[in-house]
C-alpha positions as CSV (number, residue, x, y, z in Angstrom):
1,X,0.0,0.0,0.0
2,X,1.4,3.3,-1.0
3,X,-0.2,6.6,0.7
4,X,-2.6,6.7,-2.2
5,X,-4.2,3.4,-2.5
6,X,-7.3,2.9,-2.1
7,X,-9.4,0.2,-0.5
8,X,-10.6,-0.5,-4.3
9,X,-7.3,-1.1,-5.5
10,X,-6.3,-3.2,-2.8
11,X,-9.4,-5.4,-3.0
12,X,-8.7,-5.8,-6.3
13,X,-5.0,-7.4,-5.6
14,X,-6.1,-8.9,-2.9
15,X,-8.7,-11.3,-5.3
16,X,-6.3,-11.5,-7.7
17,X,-3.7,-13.4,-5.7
18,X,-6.4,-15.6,-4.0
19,X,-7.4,-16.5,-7.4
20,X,-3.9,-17.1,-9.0
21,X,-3.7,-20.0,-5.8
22,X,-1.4,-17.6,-3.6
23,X,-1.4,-16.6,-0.1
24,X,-1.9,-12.3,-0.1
25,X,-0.9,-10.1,2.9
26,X,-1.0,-6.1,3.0
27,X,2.3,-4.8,3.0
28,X,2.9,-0.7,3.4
29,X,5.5,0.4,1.3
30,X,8.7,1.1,3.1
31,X,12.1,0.1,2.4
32,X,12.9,-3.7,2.0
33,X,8.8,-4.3,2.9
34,X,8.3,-6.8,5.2
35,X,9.8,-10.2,3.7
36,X,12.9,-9.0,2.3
37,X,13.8,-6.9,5.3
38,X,13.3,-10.1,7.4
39,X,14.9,-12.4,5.8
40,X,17.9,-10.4,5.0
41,X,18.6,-10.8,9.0
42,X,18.5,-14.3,8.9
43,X,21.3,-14.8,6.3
44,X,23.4,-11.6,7.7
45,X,23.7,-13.3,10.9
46,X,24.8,-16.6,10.0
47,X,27.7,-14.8,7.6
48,X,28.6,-12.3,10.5
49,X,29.3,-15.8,12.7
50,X,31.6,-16.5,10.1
51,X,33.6,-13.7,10.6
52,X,33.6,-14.3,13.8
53,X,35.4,-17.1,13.4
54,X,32.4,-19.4,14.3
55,X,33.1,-22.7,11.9
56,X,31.2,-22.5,9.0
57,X,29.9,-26.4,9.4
58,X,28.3,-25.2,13.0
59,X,26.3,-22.2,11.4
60,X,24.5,-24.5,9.0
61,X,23.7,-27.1,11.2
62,X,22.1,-24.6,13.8
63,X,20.3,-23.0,10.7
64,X,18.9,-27.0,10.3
65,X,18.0,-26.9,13.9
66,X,16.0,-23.4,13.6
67,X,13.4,-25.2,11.7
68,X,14.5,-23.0,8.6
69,X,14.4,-24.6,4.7
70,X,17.8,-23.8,4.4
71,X,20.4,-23.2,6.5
72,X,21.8,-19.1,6.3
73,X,25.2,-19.7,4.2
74,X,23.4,-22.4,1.9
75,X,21.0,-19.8,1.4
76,X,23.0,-16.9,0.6
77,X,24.1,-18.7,-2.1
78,X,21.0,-19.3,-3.6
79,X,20.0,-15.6,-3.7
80,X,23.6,-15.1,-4.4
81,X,26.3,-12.5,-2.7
82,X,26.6,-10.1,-4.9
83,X,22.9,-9.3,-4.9
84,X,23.4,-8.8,-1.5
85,X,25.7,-7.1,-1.4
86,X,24.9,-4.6,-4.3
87,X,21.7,-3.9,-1.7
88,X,23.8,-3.3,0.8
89,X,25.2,-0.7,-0.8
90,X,22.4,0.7,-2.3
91,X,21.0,1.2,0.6
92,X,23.7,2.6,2.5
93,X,23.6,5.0,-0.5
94,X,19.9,6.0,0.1
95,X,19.7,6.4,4.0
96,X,22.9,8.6,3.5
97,X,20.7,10.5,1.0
98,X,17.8,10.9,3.4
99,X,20.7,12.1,5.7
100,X,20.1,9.0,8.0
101,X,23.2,7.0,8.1
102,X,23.3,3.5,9.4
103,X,25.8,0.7,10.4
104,X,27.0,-2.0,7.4
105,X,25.8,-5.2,8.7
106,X,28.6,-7.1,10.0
107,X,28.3,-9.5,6.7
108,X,29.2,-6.1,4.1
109,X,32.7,-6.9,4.5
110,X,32.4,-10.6,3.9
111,X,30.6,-10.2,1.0
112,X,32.8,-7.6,-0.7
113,X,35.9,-10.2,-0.2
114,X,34.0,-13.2,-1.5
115,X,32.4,-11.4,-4.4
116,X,35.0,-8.6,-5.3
117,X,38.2,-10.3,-4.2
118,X,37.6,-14.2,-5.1
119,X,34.7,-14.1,-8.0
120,X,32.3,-15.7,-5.8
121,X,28.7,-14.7,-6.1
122,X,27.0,-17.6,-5.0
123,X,24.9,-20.5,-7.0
124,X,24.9,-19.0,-10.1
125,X,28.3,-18.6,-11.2
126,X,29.1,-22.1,-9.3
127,X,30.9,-20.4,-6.6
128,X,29.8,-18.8,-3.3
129,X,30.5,-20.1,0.1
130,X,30.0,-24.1,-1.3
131,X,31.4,-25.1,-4.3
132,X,29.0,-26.6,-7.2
133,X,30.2,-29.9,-9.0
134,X,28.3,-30.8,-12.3
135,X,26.4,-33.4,-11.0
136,X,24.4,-31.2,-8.7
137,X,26.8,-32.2,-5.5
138,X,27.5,-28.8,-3.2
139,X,30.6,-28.9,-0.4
140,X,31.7,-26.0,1.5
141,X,34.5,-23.8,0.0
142,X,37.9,-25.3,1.5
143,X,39.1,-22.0,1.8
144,X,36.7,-20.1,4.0
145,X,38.5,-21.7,6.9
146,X,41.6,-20.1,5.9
147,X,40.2,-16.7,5.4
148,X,38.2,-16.8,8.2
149,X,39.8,-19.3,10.8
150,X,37.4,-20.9,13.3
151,X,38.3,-20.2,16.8
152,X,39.4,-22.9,18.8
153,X,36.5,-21.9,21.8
154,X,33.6,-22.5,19.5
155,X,29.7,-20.7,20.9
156,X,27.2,-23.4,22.1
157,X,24.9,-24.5,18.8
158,X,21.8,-22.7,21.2
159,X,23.5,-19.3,21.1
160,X,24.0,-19.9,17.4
161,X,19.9,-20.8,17.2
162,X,19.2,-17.9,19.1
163,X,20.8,-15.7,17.2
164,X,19.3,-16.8,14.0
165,X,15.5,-16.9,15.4
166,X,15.7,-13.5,17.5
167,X,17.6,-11.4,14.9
168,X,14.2,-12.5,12.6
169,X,11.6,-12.0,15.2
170,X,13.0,-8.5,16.9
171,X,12.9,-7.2,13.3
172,X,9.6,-8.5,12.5
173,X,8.5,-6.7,15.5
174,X,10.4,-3.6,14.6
175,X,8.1,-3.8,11.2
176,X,4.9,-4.1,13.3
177,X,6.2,-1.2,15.5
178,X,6.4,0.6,11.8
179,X,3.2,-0.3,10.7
180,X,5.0,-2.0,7.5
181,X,3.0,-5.2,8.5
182,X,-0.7,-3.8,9.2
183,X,-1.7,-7.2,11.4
184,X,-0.4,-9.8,14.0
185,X,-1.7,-12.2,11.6
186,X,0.1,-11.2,8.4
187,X,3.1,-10.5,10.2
188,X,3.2,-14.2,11.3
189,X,1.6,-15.5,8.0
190,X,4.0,-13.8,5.9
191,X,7.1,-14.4,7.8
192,X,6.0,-19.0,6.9
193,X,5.1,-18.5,3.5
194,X,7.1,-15.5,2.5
195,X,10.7,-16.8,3.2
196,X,10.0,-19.8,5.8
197,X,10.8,-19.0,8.8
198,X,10.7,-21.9,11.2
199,X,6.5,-23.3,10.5
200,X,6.4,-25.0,13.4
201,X,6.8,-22.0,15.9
202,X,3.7,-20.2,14.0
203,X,5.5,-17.3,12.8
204,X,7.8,-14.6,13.7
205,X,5.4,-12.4,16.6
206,X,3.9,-16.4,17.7
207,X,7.6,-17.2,18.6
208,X,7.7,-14.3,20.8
209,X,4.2,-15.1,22.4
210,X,5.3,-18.5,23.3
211,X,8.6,-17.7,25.0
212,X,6.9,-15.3,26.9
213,X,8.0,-11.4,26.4
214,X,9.7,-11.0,29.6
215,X,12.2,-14.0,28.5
216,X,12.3,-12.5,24.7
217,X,13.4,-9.4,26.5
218,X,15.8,-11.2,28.5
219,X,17.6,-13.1,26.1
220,X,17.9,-10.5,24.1
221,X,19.8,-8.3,26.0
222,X,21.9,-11.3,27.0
223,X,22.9,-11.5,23.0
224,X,22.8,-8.1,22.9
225,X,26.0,-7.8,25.0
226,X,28.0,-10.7,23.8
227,X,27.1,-9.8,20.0
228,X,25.9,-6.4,19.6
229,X,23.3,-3.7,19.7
230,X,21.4,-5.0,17.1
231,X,19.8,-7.8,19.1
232,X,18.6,-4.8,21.4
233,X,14.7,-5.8,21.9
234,X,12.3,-3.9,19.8
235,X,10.6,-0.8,21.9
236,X,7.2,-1.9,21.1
237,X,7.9,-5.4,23.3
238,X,9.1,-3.2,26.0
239,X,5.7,-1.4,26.1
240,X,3.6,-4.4,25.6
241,X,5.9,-6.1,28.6
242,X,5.0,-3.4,30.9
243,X,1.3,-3.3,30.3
244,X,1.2,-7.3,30.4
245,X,0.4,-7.9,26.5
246,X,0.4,-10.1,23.7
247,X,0.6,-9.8,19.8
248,X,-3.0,-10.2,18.9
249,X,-5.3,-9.0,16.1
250,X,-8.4,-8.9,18.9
């Protein structure tokens, strides 16, 4: 929805993707929407571990164990690293623009080596963080562990989940706080059917609800201070802690 769509308009989209078999929510417009802004934190994080020196075998098993299709560097791949990174740029370009700055995610610099230094923008030049064989086989680059040795204290595989499932869910929040999603129901809708996240946790704003938000608060000040300000819990679950609610569309 831009600022000048109508209800007609929209009801008109809205029966076309039901009858085209798909699965519509209502999405304001705003940078990145609701989807892509979402799942961009999901792959970020699990490159950012990388450069941590987390080992690159660890972050894809924990991305298994999120519930997730795919696991975050598999994944990159597929929408490939130079695509993400060109919108990383982009968008650092724009906010500057709008005379709001903001912090590279820590997976810009990752990126840039990979793609600008090595050639390797993901699945579909054959190259990315796996390597592609020609039968369809896929192993992980031999040489990420040389560019970005894994530390010999390695984090525990639940710090690793956490990471990937509140990094989604605190910026699905952020985009409720924003009105980009218009409903607790889209927002949790969208975030299965849009890029996957975890079905069996009943979206991004359920996962919250069943942890409870006094824990989701908890936690993610806990990550907040070992890995940085970006797990900082969205100001909306602050307010709705304090006055004892829930995400609900009653």
């Amino acid at each position: 929805m831009g600022e000048q769509t109508d209800d007609a308009t929209l009801a008109k989209a809205f029966d076309y993707v039901l009858q085209i078999g798909k699965t519509p929510i209502v999405v304001n417009d705003s940078r990145g929407f609701f989807t892509s802004r979402v799942f961009g934190t999901y792959v970020s994080e699990g490159v950012a571990m990388l450069g941590e020196g987390v080992h690159p075998r660890s972050i894809e098993v924990a991305g298994m164990k999120t519930g997730m299709p795919m696991p975050p560097l598999a994944l990159q791949d597929e929408v490939s690293l130079s695509l993400a990174l060109h919108v990383s740029e982009q968008q650092q370009l724009d906010m500057e623009a709008e005379g709001k700055p903001i912090a590279m995610r820590p997976s810009y610099e990752i990126l840039k080596t990979l793609v600008k230094e090595h050639n390797r923008e993901g699945k579909k030049n054959g190259k990315g963080f796996y390597e592609y064989t020609d039968n369809g086989d896929k192993y992980l680059w031999p040489e990420l562990m040389n560019l970005y040795p894994a530390k010999a204290a390695q984090p525990s595989q639940q710090d690793l989940i956490d990471r990937l499932m509140f990094i989604q869910a605190n910026e699905s929040a952020k985009c409720y706080q924003e009105n980009v999603v218009r409903s607790v129901a889209d927002t949790n809708i969208g975030s299965i059917f849009g890029w996957g996240f975890a079905p069996h946790q009943g979206g991004t704003l359920q996962f919250i609800n069943s942890m409870g938000l006094e824990t989701f608060i908890t936690r993610s000040r806990e990550l907040a201070a070992q890995y940085g300000e970006r797990f900082e819990p969205a100001q909306i679950l602050l307010d709705m802690a304090d006055k004892g609610e829930v995400f609900s569309d009653d």
